[in-house]
C-alpha positions, 0 to 999 in steps of 0.5 A: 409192796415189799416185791415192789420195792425191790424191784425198784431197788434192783432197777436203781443198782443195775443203773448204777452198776451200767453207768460205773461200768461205761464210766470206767469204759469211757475212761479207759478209752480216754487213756488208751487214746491218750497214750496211743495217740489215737483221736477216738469218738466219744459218743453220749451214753443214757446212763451218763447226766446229759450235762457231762461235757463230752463234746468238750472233752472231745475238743480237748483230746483233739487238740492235745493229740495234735500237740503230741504229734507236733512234739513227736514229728519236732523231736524225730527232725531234730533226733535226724538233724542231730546224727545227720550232723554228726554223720557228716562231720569229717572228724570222728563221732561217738555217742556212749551210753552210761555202761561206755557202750557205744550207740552211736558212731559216725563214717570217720570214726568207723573207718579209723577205730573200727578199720572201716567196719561198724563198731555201734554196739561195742564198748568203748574200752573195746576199740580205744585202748585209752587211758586219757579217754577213760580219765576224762569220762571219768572226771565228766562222770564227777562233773567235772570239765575235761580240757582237750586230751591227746592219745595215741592209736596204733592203725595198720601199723603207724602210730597216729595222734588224736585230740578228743574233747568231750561232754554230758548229752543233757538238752540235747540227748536224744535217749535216756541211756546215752550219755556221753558226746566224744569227738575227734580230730586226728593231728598226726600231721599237725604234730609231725609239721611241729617236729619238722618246724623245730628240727628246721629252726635247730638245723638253720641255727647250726647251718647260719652259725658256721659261717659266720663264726668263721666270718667273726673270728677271721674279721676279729684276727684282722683287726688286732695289730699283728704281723701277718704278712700280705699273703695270710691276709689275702687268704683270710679276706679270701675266706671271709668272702667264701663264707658271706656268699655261703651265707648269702646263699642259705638266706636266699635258699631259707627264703625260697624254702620259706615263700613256698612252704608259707605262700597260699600261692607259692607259684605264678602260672603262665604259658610257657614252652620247658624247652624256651626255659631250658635254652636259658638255663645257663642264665641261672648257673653263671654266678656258680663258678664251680659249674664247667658248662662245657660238660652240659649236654642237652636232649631236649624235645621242641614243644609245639605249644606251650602250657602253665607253670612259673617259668623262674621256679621251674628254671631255679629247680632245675637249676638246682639239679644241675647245680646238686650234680656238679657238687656231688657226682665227684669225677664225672665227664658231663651232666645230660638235660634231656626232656620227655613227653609221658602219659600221653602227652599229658606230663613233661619230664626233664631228667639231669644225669651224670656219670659221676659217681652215683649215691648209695641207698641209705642216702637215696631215700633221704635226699630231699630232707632239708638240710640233709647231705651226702657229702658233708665235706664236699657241701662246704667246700662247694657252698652247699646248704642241703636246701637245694633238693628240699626247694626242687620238691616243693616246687615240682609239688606246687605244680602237681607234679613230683621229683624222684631220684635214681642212681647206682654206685659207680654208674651216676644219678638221674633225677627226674623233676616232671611236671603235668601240661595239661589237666 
């Protein structure tokens, strides 16, 4: 009896002992099923109650399988979408983890921080050496929200200005360990057009101030009761006339400068022939009594067709170099408009050039700044503004094409104002 109970006893522990061993079997592949994604088959047991839902629980690991896989493939295109949109912006990118070591850097940031090479894996004080940089992680850091910050960066040797906004990866990260999103935009341009912008407003204000304080002061002496005899006045009058037409002068050269440097569409194309242009030149110099045209001499090549640019902006560009030439070149015997054709046809250049008495280096380089001159004195006895040349570049450039200058001291200048004919 007592070997039989026993037995039986040994029977119903070795039962126990196999259904706990396939439970904790069955529930290890559940997990491990779980947590590798895979959709494993159950399959009944004898030593599990036939009424455990197994099936039921298949249909459930089936279904949160495919959840998992939806959310996976979801984040991975979004995770794309995301570095996709970042790698494509024109404007810098950097994502940082909480240590500032970068994880993520985009095609404009490698190519101005990193000077075209990859600097992912490097800490950010590393490549910027910012102070505004690292005062605004800092404050985002305190959880604080940093306004748009500017920097200066030193690339191949020119200092370049950079605006950097800045924020915490929350919804949108895309790990745990990245934390901060930078972004830049470089405004060096942006920044210098301001400086030009002011220097252009201080140096019309002095330029329009000269002549009419000298129209003021001349007009107030005429109006007191005085003794001037005929001669005084006449010179006055003379005066005040000379100084309104140089006004008038530098408002129409102000606005000319104004319509091409502010116009979407500074010209007006049409099919023209510069030889037919240069024919009539002389239509734009007859109101310049400074101007001999006797001292004009042409070589000009015959276009056997014509081709697309503003016939009134080129004819005032060139206008202008004929008119610079005769105010600057001092004592010269004639003033040569010849035309040629480069590159294969492709480009047309016409060169005026005296033999007067050429400019000197320093000047060279500058001469096509705004109101920038040569010979102050001479400019205001010849009713120059230092627009004329500025106007000739930005009309050459409005085509496609360029103006350059050359000249030797004692031997003359030529400036070439070329312009592309075909495309």
């Amino acid at each position: 009896m007592l070997s039989s109970l026993t037995f039986f006893f040994g029977l119903l522990a070795a039962y126990f002992w196999l259904q706990k061993r396939h439970s904790r079997n069955l529930l290890n592949n559940v997990i491990e099923s779980i947590k590798s994604g895979r959709n494993s088959i159950l399959e009944k047991s004898p030593f599990l109650s036939s009424d455990l839902p197994i099936n039921e629980m298949q249909l459930v690991l089936d279904e949160n399988f495919e959840k998992i896989s939806k959310l996976q493939a979801e984040r991975k295109n979004r995770i794309h979408a995301f570095n996709e949109i970042l790698g494509g912006m024109v404007n810098g990118a950097l994502i940082l983890d909480a240590n500032h070591r970068i994880t993520f850097s985009n095609t404009s940031c490698n190519k101005i921080f990193g000077r075209g090479s990859e600097i992912k894996g490097r800490r950010l004080e590393a490549v910027i050496e910012s102070i505004e940089v690292l005062e605004a992680l800092a404050k985002i850091s305190r959880g604080e929200q940093p306004n748009l910050i500017e920097f200066k960066f030193k690339l191949n040797g020119t200092i370049s200005i950079f605006e950097m906004s800045a924020a915490l990866l929350s919804k949108i990260s895309v790990s745990e360990k990245e934390v901060y999103l930078l972004l830049f935009r470089d405004i060096t341009e942006i920044r210098q057009a301001e400086i030009m912008r002011k220097d252009f407003v201080a140096n019309a204000s002095h330029e329009l101030r000269t002549p009419i304080t000298m129209i003021k002061g001349f007009s107030e002496t005429l109006l007191e009761p005085s003794e001037l005899n005929e001669k005084y006045r006449r010179d006055f009058i003379n005066k005040i006339f000379k100084n309104s037409i140089r006004l008038q002068t530098l408002v129409d050269d102000l606005l000319s400068l104004s319509e091409l440097e502010g116009s979407q569409q500074p010209i007006s194309p049409t099919t023209n022939k510069l030889c037919d242009i240069l024919k009539g030149i002389d239509i734009y110099l007859q109101d310049k009594p400074h101007i001999d045209t006797n001292k004009i001499k042409f070589d000009i090549v015959e276009e056997e067709e014509g081709f697309l640019f503003d016939a009134i902006k080129v004819a005032l560009a060139i206008g202008n170099l004929i008119d610079n030439a005769f105010k600057y070149a001092g004592d010269f015997k004639k003033v040569l408009i010849s035309t040629k054709f480069e590159d294969q046809g492709k480009v047309i250049t016409c060169s005026v050039r005296d033999d007067g008495n050429g400019i000197p280096e320093p000047d060279l380089k500058r001469i096509f700044e705004r109101f920038y001159v040569v010979d102050k004195g001479r400019s205001r006895e010849k009713g120059g503004t230092g627009l004329g040349l500025s106007i000739v570049k930005h009309i050459a450039e409005a085509h496609g094409g360029y103006v350059s200058a050359e000249s030797e001291l004692g031997k003359g200048s030529v400036f070439n104002f070329s312009l592309p004919r075909f495309p």
